[in-house]
C-alpha positions as CSV (number, residue, x, y, z in Angstrom):
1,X,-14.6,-51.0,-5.8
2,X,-14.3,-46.7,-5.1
3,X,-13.4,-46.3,-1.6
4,X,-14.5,-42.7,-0.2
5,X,-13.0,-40.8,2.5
6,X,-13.2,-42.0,6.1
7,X,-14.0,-40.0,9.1
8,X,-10.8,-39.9,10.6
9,X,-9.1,-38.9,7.3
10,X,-11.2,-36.1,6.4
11,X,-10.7,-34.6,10.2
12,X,-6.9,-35.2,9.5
13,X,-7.4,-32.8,6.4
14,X,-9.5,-30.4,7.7
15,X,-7.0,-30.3,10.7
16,X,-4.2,-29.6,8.4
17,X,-6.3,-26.8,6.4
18,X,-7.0,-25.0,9.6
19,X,-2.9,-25.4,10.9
20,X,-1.8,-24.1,7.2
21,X,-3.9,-21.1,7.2
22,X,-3.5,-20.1,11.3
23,X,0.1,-19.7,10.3
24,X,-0.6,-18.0,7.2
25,X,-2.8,-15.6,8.9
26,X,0.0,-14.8,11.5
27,X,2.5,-14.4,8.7
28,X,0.3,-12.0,7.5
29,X,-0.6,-9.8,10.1
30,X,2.9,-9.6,11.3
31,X,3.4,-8.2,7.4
32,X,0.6,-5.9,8.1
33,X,2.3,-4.1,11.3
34,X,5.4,-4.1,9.8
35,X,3.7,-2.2,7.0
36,X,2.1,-0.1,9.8
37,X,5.8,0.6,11.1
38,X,6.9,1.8,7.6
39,X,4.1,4.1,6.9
40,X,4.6,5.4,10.7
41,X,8.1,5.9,10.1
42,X,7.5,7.4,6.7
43,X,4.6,10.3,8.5
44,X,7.7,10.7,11.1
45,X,9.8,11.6,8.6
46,X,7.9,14.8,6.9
47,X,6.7,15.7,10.3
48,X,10.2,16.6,10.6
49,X,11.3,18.0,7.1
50,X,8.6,20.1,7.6
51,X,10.0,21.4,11.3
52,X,12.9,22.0,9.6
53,X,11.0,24.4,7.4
54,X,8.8,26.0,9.7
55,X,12.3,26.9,11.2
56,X,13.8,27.8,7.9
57,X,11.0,30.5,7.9
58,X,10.9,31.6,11.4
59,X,14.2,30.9,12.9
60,X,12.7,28.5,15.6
61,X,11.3,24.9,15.7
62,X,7.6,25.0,15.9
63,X,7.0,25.5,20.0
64,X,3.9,24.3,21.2
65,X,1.9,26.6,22.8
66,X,-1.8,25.8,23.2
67,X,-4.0,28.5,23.9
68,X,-7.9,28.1,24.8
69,X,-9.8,30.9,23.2
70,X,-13.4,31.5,22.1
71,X,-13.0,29.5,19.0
72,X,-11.0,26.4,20.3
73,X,-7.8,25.8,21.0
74,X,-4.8,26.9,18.8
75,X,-0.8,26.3,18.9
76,X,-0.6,22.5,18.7
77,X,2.2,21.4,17.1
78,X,-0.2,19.9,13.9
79,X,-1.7,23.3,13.6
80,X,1.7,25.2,13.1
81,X,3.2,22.5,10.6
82,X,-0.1,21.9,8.8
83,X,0.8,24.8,6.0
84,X,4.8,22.8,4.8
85,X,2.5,19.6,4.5
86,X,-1.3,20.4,4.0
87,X,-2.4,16.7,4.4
88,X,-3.9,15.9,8.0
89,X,-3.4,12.2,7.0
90,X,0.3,12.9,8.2
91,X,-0.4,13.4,11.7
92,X,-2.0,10.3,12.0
93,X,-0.1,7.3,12.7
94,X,-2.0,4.0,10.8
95,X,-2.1,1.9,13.8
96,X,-4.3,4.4,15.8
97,X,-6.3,3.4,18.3
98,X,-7.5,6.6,19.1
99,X,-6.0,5.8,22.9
100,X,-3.5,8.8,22.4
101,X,-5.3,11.2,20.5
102,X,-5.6,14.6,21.0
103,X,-8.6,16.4,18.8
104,X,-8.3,20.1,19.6
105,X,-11.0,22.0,17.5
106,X,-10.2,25.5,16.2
107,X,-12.8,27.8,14.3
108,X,-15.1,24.5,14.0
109,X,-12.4,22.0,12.1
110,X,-10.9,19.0,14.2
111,X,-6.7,18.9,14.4
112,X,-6.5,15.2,14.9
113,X,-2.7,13.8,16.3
114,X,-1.4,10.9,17.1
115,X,2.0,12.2,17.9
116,X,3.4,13.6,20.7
117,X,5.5,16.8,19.9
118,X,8.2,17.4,22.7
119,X,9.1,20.9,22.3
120,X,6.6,22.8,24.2
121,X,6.6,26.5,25.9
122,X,7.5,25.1,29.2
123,X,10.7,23.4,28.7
124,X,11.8,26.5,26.5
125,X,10.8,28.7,29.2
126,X,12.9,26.2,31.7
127,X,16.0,26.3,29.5
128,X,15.8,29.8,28.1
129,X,16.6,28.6,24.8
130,X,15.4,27.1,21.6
131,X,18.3,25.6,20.2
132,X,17.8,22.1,20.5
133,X,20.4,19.7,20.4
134,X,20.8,17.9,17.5
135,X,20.1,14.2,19.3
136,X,17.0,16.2,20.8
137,X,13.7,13.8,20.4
138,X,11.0,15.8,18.5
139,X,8.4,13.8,17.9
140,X,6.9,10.1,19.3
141,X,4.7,8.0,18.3
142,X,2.9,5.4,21.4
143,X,0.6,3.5,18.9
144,X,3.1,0.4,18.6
145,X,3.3,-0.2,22.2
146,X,0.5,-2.6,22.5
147,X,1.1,-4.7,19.6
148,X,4.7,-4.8,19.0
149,X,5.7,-3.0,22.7
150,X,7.8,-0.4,20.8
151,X,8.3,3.5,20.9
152,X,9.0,5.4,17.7
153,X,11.2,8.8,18.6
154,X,12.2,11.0,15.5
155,X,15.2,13.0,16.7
156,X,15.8,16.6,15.3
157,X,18.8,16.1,13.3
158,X,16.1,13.4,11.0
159,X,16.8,9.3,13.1
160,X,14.8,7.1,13.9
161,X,14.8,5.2,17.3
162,X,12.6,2.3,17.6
163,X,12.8,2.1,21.6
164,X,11.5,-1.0,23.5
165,X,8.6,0.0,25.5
166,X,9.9,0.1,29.6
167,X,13.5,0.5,28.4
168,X,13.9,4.1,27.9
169,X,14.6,6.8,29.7
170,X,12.1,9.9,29.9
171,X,11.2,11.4,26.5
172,X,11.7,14.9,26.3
173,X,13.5,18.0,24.1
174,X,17.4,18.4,24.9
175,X,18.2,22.6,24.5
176,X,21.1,24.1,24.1
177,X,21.9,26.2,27.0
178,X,21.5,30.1,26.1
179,X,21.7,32.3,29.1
180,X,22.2,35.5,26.8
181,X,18.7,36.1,25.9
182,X,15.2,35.6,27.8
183,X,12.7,33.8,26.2
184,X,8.9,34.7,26.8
């Protein structure tokens, strides 16, 4: 005599299949941030290879100085690096939001960014100088705060620090102090 499946058995296995592949599914999205991290960190890492060339070439890090004129807005940090890595994918971190993006158009094309660039006109006009120090924070990325309440900072000498979001102090460019020439 065949004997099918009961009620109660059958909910036992289709409680099982849904327990097994919940935990799969967080096994795998916790893969897919970490994945996220790594391709952040990796975007990080030209951004800053190719500060060091911009100041190979012009004897300064790239300063941001935005500028509203007739046909947008120009000096963004992503407009002044764009030529030492000519892909825009770069200056967008994969787990944007769009919550922190900044889209300044100039001559009709979109800059898109998802990283914050520290060194702007102001705090080199503040510290007459623009020498940073080499544990000087560059560039940040805010798109890991609300999943894995982190904060990437790329320092200028080329680390990374993954900072725990609430536990760090202000973010912003360390100069050398140079009283011997006035910057404009």
């Amino acid at each position: 005599m065949r004997r099918g499946l009961t009620l109660i058995e059958l909910l036992i296995v289709i409680a099982l299949i849904a327990i097994i592949s919940g935990l799969i599914y967080a096994a795998l999205l916790e893969a897919r941030k970490r994945a996220y991290l790594a391709a952040c960190i990796s975007n990080l890492r030209q951004l800053i290879q190719a500060a060091h060339m911009y100041e190979q070439d012009w004897g300064t890090v790239p300063i941001e100085n935005i500028q509203v004129t007739d046909e947008g807005q120009f000096g963004w940090a992503q407009q002044l690096l764009f030529p030492y890595v000519n892909d825009i994918k770069v200056f967008i971190c994969p787990m944007e939001t769009g919550e922190f993006r900044a889209n300044p158009i100039w001559r009709g094309k979109r800059w898109p960014t998802s990283y914050v660039y520290h060194v702007t006109i102001y705090g080199v006009k503040e510290y007459k100088s623009t020498q940073l120090k080499p544990r000087s924070p560059l560039i940040s990325c805010l798109n890991h705060i609300s999943q894995q309440k982190i904060i990437l900072i790329r320092r200028y000498h080329g680390t990374v620090e993954i900072a725990p979001f609430g536990r760090y102090k202000s973010i912003g460019p360390e100069f050398e102090i140079s009283f011997s020439k006035e910057v404009e």
